[in-house]
C-alpha positions in Angstrom: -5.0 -54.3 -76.8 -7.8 -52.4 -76.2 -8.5 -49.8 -79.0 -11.9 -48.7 -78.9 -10.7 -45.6 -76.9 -8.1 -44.2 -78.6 -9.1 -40.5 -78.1 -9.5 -40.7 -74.5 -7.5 -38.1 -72.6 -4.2 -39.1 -70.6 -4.4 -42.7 -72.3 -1.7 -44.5 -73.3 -1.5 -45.8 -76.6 2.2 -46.8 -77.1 2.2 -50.9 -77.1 5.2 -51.8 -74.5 7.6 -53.9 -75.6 6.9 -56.5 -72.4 3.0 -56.4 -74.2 4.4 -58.4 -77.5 7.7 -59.9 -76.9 7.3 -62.1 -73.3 5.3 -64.5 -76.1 7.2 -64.8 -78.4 10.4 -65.7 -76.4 9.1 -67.4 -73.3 7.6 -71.0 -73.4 3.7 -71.3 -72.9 3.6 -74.2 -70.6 0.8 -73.5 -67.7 -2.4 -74.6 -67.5 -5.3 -74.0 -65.0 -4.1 -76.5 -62.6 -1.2 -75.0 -62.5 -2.5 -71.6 -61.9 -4.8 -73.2 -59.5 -2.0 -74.9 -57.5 0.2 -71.6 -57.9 -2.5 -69.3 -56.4 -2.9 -71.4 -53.7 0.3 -71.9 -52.8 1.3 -68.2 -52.4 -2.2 -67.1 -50.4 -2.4 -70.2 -48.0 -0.7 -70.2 -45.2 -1.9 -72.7 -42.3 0.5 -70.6 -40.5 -1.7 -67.6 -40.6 -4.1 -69.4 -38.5 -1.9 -68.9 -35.2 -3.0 -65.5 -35.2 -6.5 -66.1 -35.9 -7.3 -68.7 -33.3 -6.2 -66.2 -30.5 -10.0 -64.9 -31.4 -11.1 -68.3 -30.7 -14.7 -68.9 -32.7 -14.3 -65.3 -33.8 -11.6 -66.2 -35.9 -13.8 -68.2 -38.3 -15.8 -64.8 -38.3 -12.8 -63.0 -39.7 -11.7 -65.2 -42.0 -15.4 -65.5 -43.8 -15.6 -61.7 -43.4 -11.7 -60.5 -44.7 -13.1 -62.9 -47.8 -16.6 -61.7 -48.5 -15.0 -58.2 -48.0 -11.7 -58.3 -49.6 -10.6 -61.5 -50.8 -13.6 -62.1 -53.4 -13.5 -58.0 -54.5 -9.6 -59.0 -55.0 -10.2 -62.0 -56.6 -13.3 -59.9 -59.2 -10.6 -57.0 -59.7 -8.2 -59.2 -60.9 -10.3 -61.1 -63.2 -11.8 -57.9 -64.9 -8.4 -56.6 -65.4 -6.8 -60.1 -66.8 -9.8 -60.5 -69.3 -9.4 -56.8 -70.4 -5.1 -56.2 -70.4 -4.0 -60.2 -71.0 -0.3 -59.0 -70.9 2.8 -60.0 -68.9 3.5 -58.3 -66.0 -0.4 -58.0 -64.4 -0.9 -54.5 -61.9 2.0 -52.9 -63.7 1.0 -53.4 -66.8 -2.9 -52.6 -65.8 -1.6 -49.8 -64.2 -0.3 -48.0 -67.6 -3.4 -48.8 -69.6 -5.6 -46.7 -67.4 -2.9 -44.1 -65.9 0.1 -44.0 -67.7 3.9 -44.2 -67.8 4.4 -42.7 -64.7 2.0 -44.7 -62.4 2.7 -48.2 -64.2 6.3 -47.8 -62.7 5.6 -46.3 -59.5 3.0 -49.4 -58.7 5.3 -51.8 -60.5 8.0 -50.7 -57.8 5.8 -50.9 -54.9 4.2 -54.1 -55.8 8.1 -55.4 -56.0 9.6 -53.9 -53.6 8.6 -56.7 -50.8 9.7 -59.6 -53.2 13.1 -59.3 -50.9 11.5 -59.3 -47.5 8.9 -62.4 -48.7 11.9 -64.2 -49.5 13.3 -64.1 -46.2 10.0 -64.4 -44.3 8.8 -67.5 -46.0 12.8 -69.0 -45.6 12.5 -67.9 -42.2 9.0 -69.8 -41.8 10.6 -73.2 -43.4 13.3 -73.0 -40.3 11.2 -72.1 -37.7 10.4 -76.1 -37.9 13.3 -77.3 -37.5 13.9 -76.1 -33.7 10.3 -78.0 -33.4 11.4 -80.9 -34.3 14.7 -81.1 -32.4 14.8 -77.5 -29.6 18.9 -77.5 -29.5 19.1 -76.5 -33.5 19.3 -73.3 -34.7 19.2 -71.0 -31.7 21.1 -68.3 -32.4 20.2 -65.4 -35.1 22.9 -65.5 -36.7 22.3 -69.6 -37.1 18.9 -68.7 -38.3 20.2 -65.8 -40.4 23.1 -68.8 -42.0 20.0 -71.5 -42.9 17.8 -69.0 -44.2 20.9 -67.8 -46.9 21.0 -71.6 -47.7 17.3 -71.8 -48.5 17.6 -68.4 -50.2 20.3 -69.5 -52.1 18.4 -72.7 -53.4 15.1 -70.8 -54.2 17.3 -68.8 -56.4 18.6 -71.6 -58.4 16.0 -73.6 -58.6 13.6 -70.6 -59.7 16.2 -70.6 -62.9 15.6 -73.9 -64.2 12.8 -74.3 -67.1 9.5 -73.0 -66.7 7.6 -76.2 -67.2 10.5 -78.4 -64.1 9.6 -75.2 -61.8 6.0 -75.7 -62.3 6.2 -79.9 -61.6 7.6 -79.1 -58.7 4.8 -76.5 -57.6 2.3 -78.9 -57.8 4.3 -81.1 -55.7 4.3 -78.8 -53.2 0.4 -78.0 -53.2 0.5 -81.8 -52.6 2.3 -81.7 -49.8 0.1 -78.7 -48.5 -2.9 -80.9 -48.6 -1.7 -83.7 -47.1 -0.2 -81.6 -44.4 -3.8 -79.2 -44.1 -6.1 -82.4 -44.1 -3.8 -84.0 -41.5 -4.6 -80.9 -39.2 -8.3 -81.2 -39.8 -8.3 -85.1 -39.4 -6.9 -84.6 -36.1 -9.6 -82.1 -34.9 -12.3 -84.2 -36.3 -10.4 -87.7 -34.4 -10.2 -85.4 -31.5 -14.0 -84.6 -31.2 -15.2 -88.8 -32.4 -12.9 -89.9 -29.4 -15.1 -88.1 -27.2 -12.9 -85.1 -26.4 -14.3 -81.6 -25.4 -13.8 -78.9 -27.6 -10.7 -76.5 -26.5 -12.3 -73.1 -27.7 -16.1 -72.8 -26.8 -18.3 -72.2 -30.0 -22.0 -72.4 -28.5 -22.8 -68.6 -27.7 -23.3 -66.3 -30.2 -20.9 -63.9 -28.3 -18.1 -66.2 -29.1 -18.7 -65.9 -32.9 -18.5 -62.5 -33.0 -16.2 -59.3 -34.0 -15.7 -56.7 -31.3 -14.6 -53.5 -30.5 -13.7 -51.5 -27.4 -12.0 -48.1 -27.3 -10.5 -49.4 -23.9 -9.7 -52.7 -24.2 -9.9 -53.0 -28.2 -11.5 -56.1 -28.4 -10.5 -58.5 -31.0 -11.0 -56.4 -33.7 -7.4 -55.6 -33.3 -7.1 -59.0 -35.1 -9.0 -57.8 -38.4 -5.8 -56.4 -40.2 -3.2 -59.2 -39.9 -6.0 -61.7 -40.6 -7.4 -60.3 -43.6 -4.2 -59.7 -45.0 -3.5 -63.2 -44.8 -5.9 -62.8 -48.2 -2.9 -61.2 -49.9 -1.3 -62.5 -53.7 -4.4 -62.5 -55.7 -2.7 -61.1 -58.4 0.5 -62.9 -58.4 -0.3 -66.3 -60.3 -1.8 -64.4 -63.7 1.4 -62.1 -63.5 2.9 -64.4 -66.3 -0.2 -64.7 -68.7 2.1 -64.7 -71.8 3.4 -67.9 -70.3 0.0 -69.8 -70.5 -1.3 -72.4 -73.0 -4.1 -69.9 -73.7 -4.5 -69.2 -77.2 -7.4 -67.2 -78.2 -9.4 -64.7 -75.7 -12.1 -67.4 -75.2 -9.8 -69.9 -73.6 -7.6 -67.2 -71.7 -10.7 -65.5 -70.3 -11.7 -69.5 -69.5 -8.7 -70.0 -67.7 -8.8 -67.0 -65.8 -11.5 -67.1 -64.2 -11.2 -70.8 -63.6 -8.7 -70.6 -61.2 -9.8 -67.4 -59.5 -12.5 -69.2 -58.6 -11.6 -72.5 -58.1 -8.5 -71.1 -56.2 -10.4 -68.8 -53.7 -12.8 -71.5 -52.9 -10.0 -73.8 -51.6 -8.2 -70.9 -50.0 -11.6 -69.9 -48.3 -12.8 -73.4 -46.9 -8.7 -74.3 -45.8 -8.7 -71.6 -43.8 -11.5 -72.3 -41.8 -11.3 -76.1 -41.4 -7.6 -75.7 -40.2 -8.8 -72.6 -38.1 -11.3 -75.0 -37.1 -9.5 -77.8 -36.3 -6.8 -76.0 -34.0 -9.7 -74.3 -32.2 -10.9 -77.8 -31.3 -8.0 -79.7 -30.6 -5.3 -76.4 -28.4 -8.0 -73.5 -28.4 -6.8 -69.8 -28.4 -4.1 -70.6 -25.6 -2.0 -71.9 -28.7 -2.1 -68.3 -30.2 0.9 -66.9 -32.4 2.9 -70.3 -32.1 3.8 -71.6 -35.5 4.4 -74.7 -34.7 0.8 -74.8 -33.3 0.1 -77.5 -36.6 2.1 -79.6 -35.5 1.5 -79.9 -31.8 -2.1 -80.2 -33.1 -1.7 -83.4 -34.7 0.9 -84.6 -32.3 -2.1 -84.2 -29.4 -4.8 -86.0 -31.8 -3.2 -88.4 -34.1 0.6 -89.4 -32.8 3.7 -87.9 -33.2 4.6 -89.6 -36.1 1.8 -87.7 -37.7 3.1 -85.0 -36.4 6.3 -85.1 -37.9 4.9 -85.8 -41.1 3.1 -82.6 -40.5 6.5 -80.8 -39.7 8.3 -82.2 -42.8 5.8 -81.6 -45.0 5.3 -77.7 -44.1 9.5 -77.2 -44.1 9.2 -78.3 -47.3 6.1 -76.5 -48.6 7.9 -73.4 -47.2 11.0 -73.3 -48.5 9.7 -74.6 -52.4 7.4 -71.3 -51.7 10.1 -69.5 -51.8 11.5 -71.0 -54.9 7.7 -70.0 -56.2 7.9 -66.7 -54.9 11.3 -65.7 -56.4 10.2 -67.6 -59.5 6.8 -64.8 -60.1 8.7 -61.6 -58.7 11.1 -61.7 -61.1 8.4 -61.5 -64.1 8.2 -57.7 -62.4 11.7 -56.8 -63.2 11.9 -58.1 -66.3 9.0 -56.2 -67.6 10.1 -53.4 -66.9 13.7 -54.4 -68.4 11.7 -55.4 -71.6 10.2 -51.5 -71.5 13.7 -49.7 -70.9 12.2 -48.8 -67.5 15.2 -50.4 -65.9 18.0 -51.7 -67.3 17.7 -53.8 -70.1 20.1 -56.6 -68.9 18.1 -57.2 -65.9 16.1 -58.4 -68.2 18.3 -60.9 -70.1 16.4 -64.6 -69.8 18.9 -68.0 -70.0 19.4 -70.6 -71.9 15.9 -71.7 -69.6 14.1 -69.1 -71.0 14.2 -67.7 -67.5 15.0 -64.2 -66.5 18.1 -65.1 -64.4 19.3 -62.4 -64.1 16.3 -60.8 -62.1 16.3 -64.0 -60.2 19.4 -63.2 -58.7 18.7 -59.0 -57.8 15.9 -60.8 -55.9 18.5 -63.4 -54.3 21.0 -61.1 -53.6 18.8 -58.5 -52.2 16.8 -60.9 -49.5 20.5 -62.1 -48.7 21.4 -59.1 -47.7 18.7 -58.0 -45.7 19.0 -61.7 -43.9 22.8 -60.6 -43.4 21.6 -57.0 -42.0 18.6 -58.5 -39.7 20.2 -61.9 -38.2 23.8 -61.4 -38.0 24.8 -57.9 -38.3 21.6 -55.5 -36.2 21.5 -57.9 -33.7 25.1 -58.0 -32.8 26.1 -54.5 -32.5 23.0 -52.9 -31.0 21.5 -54.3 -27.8 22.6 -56.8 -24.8 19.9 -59.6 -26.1 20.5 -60.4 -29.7 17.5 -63.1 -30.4 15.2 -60.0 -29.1 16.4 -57.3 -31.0 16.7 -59.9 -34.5 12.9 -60.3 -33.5 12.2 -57.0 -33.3 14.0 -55.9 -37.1 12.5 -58.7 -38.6 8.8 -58.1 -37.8 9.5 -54.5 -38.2 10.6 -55.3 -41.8 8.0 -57.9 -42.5 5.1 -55.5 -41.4 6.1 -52.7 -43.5 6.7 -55.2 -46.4 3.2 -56.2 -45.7 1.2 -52.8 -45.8 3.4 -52.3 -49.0 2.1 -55.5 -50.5 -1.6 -54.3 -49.1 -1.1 -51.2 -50.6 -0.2 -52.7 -53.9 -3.3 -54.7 -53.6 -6.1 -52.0 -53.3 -4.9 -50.7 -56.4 -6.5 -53.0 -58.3 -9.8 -51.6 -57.1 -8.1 -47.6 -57.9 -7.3 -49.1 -61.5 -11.0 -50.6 -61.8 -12.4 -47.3 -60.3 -10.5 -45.3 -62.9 -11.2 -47.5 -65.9 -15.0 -46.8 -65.4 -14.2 -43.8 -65.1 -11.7 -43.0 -68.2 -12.6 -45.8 -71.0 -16.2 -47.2 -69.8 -16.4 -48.6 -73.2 -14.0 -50.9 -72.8 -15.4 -52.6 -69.5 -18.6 -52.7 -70.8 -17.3 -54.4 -73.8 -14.9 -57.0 -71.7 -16.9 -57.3 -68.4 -17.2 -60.4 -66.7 -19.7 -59.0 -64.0 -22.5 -56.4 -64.5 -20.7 -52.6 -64.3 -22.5 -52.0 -60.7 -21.3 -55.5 -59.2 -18.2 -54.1 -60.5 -18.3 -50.9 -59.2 -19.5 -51.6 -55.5 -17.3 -54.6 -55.1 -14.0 -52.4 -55.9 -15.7 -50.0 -53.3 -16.2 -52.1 -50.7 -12.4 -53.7 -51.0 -11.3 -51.0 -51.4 -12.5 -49.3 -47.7 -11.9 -52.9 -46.3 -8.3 -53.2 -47.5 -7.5 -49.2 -46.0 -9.2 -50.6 -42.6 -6.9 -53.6 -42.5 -3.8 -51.3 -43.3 -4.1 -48.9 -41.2 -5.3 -51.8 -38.3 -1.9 -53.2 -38.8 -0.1 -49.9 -38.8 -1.8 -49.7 -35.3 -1.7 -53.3 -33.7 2.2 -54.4 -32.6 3.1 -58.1 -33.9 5.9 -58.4 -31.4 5.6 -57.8 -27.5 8.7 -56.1 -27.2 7.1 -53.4 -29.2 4.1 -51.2 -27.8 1.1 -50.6 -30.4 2.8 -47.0 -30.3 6.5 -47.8 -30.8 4.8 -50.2 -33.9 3.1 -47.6 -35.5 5.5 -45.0 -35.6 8.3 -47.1 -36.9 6.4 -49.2 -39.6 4.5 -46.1 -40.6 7.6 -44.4 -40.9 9.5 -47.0 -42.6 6.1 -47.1 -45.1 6.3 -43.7 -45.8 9.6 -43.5 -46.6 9.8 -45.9 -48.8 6.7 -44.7 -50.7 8.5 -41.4 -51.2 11.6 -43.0 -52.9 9.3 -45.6 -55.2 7.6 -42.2 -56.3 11.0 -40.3 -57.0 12.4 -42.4 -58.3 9.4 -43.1 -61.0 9.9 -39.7 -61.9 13.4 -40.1 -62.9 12.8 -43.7 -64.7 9.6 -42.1 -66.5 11.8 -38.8 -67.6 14.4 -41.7 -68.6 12.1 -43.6 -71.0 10.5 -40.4 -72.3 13.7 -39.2 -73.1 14.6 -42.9 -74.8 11.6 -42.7 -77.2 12.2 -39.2 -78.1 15.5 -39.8 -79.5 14.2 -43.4 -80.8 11.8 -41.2 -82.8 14.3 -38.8 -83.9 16.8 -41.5 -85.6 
């Protein structure tokens, strides 16, 4: 813990229960490969790349800018802040080191809060193959809504086995991630040596680059959702007390390890699947996710192509085993600190918090329940357009929630210059002004891509307007709650520690 501050105004000094104890009772089992394969696993998407072809060569452009601009700030924020706070429980536990009780809870809960709707997205992405590979399955909502409970249901179990078995099975999946990526770039470099043209032209400058037009928008429009394919920097070092680090020289090693190594592979897949899909379909094949696999199918076979298929289903729905796996290091946390209720945080015999696991569950089954089967149903005369319509609506908000989260790294570097300068001079990894314009700059870019994706619509049915009202809206609102009730759960623990003190 960093000490060398102590009189510093508005500082903390209290050491949180979730600071000491997640070490002592929770195994240390994960390496840098495995924080490698973790961070990889929850930032690349080959999906994401369906909505950056529909740039064509520009969407290359995007993907090197959203990293150079975001991406590598996110990836520097985090690292700083590991190196400096190497506690359980990452942006919430960063969060009241440098602003207190009150903040630490309010970002915890906003930084949580999408854990539910991730759930059901990346379910939701696993069965969106399935009708690709055979068109009569699963054509109904509340058939979609019934397979995603399943895969729900078996993230949640499996995310409550031993730490070290859920890891195994994370690498596995990066495995099958790779093989599926480098499939998908095989096929667009077999598509060019068999003397194929190029699908997406890439030999003017003007197809290369970002635009803008207050008429027509250009394809700047495309800058938010892109970028924010960048998010979950922070996710992977979330359980540092559960690494085999043991002094800071090895756990500053590690960090920064896979930060880099991780970003680097993130970075480069992007663009050589971006790449590839551009070749072989071109920006005709824009927002279809199964756009992969009708890629490899054109160049390689269909057999490839189903190996393609089966391998994202099942990189998909193990996400969401990984996903439900991290969250639940949130709510346990802030169990650990009284900030909740303590039971939430009760681990099992795994050493797993189970009992968080299954809030998480529970909570993305519901919302599954209230978006496929029940919305659908009883408002409107075309149910698979109306499920559509909730579900992006829910997944975009969850998304500038997540982006939100995000920027506050750079607010919590910012104000750690600002309020215990020491201390990052002491610990910095970077010189201070690196530091200092790189939060700035990711900052500005991250508030550009939210409010880009406030303003561009992900669904047709929607207009850009009807979009931004509602997801604003729904945004807003929820901010509002996540700051009431942090007043109540900060008044709460105040209240705890008073009469600790008096007994």
């Amino acid at each position: 813990m960093i000490t060398s501050s102590q009189s510093q105004r508005d500082r903390p000094l209290h050491i949180l229960t979730s600071e000491d104890y997640p070490s002592k009772v929770m195994p240390a089992v994960l390496t840098s490969w495995d924080l490698i394969t973790l961070y990889v696993l929850l930032i690349f998407f080959p999906t994401n790349v369906s909505n950056a072809i529909a740039g064509g060569a520009a969407g290359i452009t995007f993907w090197l800018v959203g990293a150079l601009l975001f991406f590598v700030p996110c990836a520097i924020a985090t690292a700083q802040l590991s190196v400096i706070f190497p506690y359980e429980g990452s942006l919430y536990n960063w969060s009241y080191r440098i602003f207190g009780s009150y903040m630490s809870f309010f970002v915890g809960f906003c930084v949580w809060l999408p854990a539910p709707l991730l759930l059901m997205a990346t379910s939701d992405l696993a069965i969106s193959y399935i009708p690709g590979l055979n068109s009569g399955w699963l054509t109904a909502p509340w058939q979609q809504g019934l397979a995603l409970i399943i895969v729900i249901l078996i993230s949640g179990f499996m995310a409550m086995q031993p730490h070290r078995t859920v890891q195994n099975i994370t690498n596995a999946t990066f495995v099958l991630l790779m093989i599926a990526s480098g499939l998908v770039v095989a096929a667009g470099i077999v598509w060019l040596l068999t003397g194929h043209a190029p699908a997406t032209s890439f030999s003017r400058l003007s197809d290369w680059l970002i635009t803008w037009d207050p008429k027509t928008g250009g394809n700047f429009g495309l800058f938010g959702v892109i970028t924010l394919g960048y998010l979950g920097v922070y996710l992977p070092i979330t359980m540092q007390a559960e690494t085999i680090a043991t002094n800071s020289e090895t756990r500053r090693h590690l960090i920064v390890r896979h930060l880099v190594w991780g970003t680097l592979i993130v970075v480069v897949g992007y663009i050589l699947v971006t790449f590839a899909v551009l070749v072989v379909q071109g920006p005709k094949s824009a927002y279809m996710l199964f756009v992969l696999v009708t890629t490899v199918d054109a160049a390689l076979g269909k057999l490839a192509g189903n190996v393609v298929a089966v391998c994202m289903l099942g990189v998909f729905c193990l996400v969401t085993m990984v996903y439900n796996h991290i969250y639940a290091r949130f709510l346990m946390v802030a169990g650990f600190d009284r900030r909740i209720p303590v039971g939430i945080s009760l681990l099992n015999s795994n050493r797993q918090p189970a009992r968080a696991v299954a809030i998480q569950t529970g909570a993305a089954i519901f919302l599954t329940i209230l978006f496929f089967m029940v919305i659908p149903y009883l408002f409107g005369s075309n149910p698979a357009d109306l499920s559509l319509e909730v579900y992006f609506v829910g997944i975009g908000a969850g998304t500038i929630l997540w982006a939100f989260s995000t920027i506050l790294l750079f607010v919590l570097i910012l104000g750690l210059y600002i309020r215990d300068r020491r201390a990052l001079l002491l610990h910095r990894i970077l010189p201070i002004p690196v530091l200092i314009v790189s939060s700035v700059i990711g900052l500005v870019t991250g508030i550009i891509a939210i409010v880009d994706t406030a303003l561009n619509s992900w669904v047709p049915l929607l207009t850009n307007q009807q979009w931004s009202w509602i997801v604003t809206g729904l945004t807003a609102a929820t901010l509002m709650l996540g700051a009431i009730v942090s007043m109540f759960a900060t008044g709460e623990a105040a209240w705890q520690e008073i009469e600790q003190g008096a007994s």
